[in-house]
C-alpha positions as CSV (number, residue, x, y, z in Angstrom):
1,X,-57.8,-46.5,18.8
2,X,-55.3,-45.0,21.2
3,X,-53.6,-41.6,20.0
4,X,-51.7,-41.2,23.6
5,X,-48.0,-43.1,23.4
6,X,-47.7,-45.8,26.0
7,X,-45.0,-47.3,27.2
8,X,-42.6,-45.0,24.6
9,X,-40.7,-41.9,24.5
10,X,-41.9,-38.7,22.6
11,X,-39.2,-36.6,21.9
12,X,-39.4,-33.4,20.9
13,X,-36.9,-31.8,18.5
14,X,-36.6,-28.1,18.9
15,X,-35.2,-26.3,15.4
16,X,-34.9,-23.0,14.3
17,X,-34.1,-22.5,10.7
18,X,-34.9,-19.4,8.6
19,X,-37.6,-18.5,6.2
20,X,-39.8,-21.7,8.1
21,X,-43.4,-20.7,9.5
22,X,-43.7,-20.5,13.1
23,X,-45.3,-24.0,14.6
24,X,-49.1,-24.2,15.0
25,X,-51.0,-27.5,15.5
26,X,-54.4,-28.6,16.8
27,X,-55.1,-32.1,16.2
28,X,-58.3,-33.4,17.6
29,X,-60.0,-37.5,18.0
30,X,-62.4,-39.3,19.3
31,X,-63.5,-42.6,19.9
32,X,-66.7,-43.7,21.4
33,X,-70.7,-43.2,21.7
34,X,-72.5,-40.5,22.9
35,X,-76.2,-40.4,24.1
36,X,-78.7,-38.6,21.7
37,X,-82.4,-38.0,23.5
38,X,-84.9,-40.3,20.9
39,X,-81.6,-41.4,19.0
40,X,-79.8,-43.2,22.1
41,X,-76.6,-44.3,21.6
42,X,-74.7,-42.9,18.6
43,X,-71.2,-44.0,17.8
44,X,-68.3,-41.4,17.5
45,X,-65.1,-42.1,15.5
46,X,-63.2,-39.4,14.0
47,X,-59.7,-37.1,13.9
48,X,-60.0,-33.3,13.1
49,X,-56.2,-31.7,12.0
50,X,-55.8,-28.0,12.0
51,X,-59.3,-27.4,11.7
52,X,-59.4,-23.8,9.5
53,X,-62.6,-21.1,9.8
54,X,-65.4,-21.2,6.8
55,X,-68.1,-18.8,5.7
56,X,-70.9,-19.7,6.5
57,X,-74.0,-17.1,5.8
58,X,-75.2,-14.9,7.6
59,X,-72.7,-16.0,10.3
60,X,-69.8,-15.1,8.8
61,X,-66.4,-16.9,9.8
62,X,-67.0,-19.9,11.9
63,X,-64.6,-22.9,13.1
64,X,-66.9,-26.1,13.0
65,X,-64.0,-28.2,13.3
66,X,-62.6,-26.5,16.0
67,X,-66.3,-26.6,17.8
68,X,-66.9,-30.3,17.3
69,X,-63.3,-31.3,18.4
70,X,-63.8,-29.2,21.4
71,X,-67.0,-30.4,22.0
72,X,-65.7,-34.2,21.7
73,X,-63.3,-33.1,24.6
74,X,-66.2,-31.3,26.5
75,X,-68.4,-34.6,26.2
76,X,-65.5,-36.6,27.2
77,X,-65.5,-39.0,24.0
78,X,-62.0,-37.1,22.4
79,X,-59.0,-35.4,22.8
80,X,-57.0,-33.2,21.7
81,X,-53.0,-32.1,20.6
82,X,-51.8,-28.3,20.8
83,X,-48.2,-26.8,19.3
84,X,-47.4,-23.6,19.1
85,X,-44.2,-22.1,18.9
86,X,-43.5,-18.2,18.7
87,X,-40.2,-16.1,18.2
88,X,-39.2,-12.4,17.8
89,X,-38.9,-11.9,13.7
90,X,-35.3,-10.5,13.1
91,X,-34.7,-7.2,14.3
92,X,-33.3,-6.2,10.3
93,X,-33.9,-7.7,6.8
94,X,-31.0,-10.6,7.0
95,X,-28.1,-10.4,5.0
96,X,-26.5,-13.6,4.1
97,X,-23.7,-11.9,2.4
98,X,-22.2,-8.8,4.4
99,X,-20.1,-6.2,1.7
100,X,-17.8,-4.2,3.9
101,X,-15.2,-1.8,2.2
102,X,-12.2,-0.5,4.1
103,X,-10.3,2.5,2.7
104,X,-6.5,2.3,3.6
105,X,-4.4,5.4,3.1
106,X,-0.9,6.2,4.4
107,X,2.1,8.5,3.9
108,X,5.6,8.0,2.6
109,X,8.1,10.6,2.9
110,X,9.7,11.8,0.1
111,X,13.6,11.1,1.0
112,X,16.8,11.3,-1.4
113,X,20.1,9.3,0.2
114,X,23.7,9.8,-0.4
115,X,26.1,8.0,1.4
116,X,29.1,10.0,1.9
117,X,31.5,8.4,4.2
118,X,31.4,9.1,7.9
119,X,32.7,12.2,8.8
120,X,34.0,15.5,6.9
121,X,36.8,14.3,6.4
122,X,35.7,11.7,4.0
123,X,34.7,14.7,1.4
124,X,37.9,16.3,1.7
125,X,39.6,15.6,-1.7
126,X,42.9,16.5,-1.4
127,X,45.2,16.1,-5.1
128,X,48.5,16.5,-3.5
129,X,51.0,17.8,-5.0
130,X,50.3,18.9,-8.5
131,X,53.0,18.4,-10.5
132,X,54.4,20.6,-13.0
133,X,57.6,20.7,-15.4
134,X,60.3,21.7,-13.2
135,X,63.4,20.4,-14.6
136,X,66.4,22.6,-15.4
137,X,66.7,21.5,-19.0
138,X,62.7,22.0,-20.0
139,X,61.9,24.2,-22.9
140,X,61.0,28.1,-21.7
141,X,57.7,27.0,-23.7
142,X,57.0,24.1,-21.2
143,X,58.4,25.0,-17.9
144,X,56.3,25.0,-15.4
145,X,53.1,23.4,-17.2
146,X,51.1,20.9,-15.3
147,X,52.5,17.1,-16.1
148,X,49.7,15.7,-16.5
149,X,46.0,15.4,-15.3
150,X,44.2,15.5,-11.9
151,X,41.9,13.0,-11.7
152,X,39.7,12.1,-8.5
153,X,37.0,9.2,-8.4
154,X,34.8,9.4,-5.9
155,X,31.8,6.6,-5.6
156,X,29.1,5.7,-3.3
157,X,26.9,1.9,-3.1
158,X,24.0,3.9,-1.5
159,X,22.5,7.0,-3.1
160,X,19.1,8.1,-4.9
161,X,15.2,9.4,-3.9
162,X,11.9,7.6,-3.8
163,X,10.5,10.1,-5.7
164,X,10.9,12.4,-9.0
165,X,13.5,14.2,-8.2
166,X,16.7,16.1,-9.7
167,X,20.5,15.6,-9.7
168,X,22.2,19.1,-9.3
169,X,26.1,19.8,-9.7
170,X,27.7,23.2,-8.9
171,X,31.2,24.3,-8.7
172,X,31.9,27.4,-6.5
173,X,34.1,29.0,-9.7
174,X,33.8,28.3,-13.5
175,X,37.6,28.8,-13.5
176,X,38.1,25.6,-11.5
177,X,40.5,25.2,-8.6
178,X,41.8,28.7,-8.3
179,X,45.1,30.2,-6.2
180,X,43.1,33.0,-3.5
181,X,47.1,34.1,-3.4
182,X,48.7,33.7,-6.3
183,X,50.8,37.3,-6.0
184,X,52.3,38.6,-8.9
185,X,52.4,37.3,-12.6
186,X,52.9,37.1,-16.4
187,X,49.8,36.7,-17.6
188,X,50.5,35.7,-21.0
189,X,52.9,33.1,-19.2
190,X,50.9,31.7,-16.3
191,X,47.8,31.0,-15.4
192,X,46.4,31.2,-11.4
193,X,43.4,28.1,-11.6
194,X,42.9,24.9,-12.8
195,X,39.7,24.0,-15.1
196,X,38.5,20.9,-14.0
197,X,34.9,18.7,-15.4
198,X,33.1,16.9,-13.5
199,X,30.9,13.5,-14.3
200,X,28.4,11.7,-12.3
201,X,27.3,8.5,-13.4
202,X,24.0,6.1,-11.8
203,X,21.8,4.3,-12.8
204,X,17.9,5.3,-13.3
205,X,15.0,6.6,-15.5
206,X,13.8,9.7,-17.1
207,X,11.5,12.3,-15.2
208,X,7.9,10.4,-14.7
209,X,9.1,7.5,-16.2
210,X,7.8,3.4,-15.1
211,X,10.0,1.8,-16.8
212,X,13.3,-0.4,-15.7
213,X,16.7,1.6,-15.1
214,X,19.6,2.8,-17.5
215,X,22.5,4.2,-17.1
216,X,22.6,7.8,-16.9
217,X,25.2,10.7,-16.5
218,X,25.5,14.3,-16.0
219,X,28.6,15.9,-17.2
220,X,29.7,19.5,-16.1
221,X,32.2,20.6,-18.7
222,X,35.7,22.6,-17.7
223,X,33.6,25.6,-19.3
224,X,30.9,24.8,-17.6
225,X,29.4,25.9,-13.7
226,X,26.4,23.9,-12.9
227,X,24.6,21.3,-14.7
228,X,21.0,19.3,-13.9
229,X,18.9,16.5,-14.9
230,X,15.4,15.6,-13.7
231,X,15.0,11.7,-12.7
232,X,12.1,9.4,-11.3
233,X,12.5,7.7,-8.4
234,X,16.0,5.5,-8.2
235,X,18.5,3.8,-6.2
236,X,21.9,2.4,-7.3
237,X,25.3,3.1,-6.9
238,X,27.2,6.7,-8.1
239,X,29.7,7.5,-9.5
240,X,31.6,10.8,-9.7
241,X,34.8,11.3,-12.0
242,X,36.7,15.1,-11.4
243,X,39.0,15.4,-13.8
244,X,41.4,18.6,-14.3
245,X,43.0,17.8,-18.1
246,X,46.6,19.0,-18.0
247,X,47.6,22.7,-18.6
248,X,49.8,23.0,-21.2
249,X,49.6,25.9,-23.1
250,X,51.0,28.0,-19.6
251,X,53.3,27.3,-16.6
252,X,50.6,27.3,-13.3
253,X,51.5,30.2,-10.5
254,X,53.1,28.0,-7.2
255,X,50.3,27.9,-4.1
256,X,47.2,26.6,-2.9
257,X,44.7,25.5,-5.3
258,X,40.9,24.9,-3.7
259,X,37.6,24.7,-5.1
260,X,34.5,23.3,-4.7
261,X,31.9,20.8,-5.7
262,X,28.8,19.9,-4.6
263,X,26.1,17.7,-6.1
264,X,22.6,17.9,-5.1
265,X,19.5,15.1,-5.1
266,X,16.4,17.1,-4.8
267,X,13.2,15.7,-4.4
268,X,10.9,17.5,-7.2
């Protein structure tokens, strides 16, 4: 019986695959007689695989496989096949699934926009001339009164803030456009300003509010000085109405009539 290959490749795979024991083989046969004093010639025939240690009294462990395969070999009447392989274990436990969390923060500015034209000039809002009742045949009661209104729209594609925020508007005076030089006067006859009101208009929600936009307003009355509304964060177009309803009940003092308005978006 021949265990050698003749004549034929061995190949050898080499594989590494986890959680698989480490290779250890020992394969032993023989064919064959040995010489026995007052036996003479016994026969040998046999194949030992992996041959493991047993208790044996008094002796304790002992490989008898292992002892007769190597003495086959030793008495030249056997062989024998050895395989061991040996690797480094894995420096860590192995994780086959690898958690890891990444915590991503950043910053955005809080930021309120209003587009306003250019330059300076662009917020200079400039009535003309105002008219008033000037005719030679007017009644004494309605000479000099305004004719009607002065109205100014003023309105802007960009404006709003990314965050809660208020929309402020102040005038400078409560009486309105006012004559710094008016000289001298009637009083019960004329009058040396100009009440005006003033509107914004936008579009956006209430303070803390997730919700989708409406339209929304702040009105400052001709009574009125200042006036403010909290928002959440918005963006739309504005639109701002000044309108100075026509004096009527006196005749307005000739000059220059300025005043001013400003409207604030302030990030809360």
């Amino acid at each position: 019986m021949k265990k050698i290959l003749s004549g034929t490749v061995a190949a050898i795979a080499l594989i590494a695959t986890p959680a698989v024991a480490q290779t250890n083989q020992k394969h032993y046969a023989g064919t064959g007689s040995v010489s026995i004093p007052f036996l003479g010639s016994v026969p040998v025939n046999y194949q030992i695989t992996n041959p493991q240690p047993v208790n044996i009294p008094f002796l304790g462990p002992v490989n008898v496989g292992e002892a007769l395969g190597d003495l086959g070999v030793a008495l030249q009447v056997g062989t024998r096949y050895r395989a061991q392989a040996d690797a480094p274990s894995d420096s860590e436990t192995a994780t086959p699934t690898v958690n890891v969390e990444f915590s991503l923060s950043g910053t955005v500015n809080r930021d309120c926009s209003f587009y306003a034209g250019n330059n300076s000039n662009a917020r200079n809002i400039d009535f003309g001339v105002i008219g008033v009742r000037t005719g030679d045949n007017e009644n004494v009661n309605s000479a000099f009164e305004m004719v009607g209104p002065a109205e100014a729209n003023i309105d802007t594609l960009t404006a709003g803030c990314n965050t809660n925020n208020v929309v402020e508007i102040n005038k400078n005076d409560i009486r309105g456009l006012v004559n710094q030089n008016p000289g001298g006067y009637d009083t019960d006859e004329f009058q040396a300003n100009i009440p005006y009101e003033v509107t914004a208009s936008w579009t956006g929600v209430a303070l803390n509010a997730q919700t989708t936009g409406t339209p929304q307003s702040l009105n400052v009355p001709t009574t009125g000085n200042a006036g403010q509304k909290q928002q959440g964060a918005w963006r739309s177009r504005m639109d701002i109405d000044i309108v100075a309803p026509a004096v009527t009940n006196k005749g307005l003092v000739a000059g220059d009539y300025t005043g001013t308005t400003t409207l604030t978006l302030r990030a809360l």
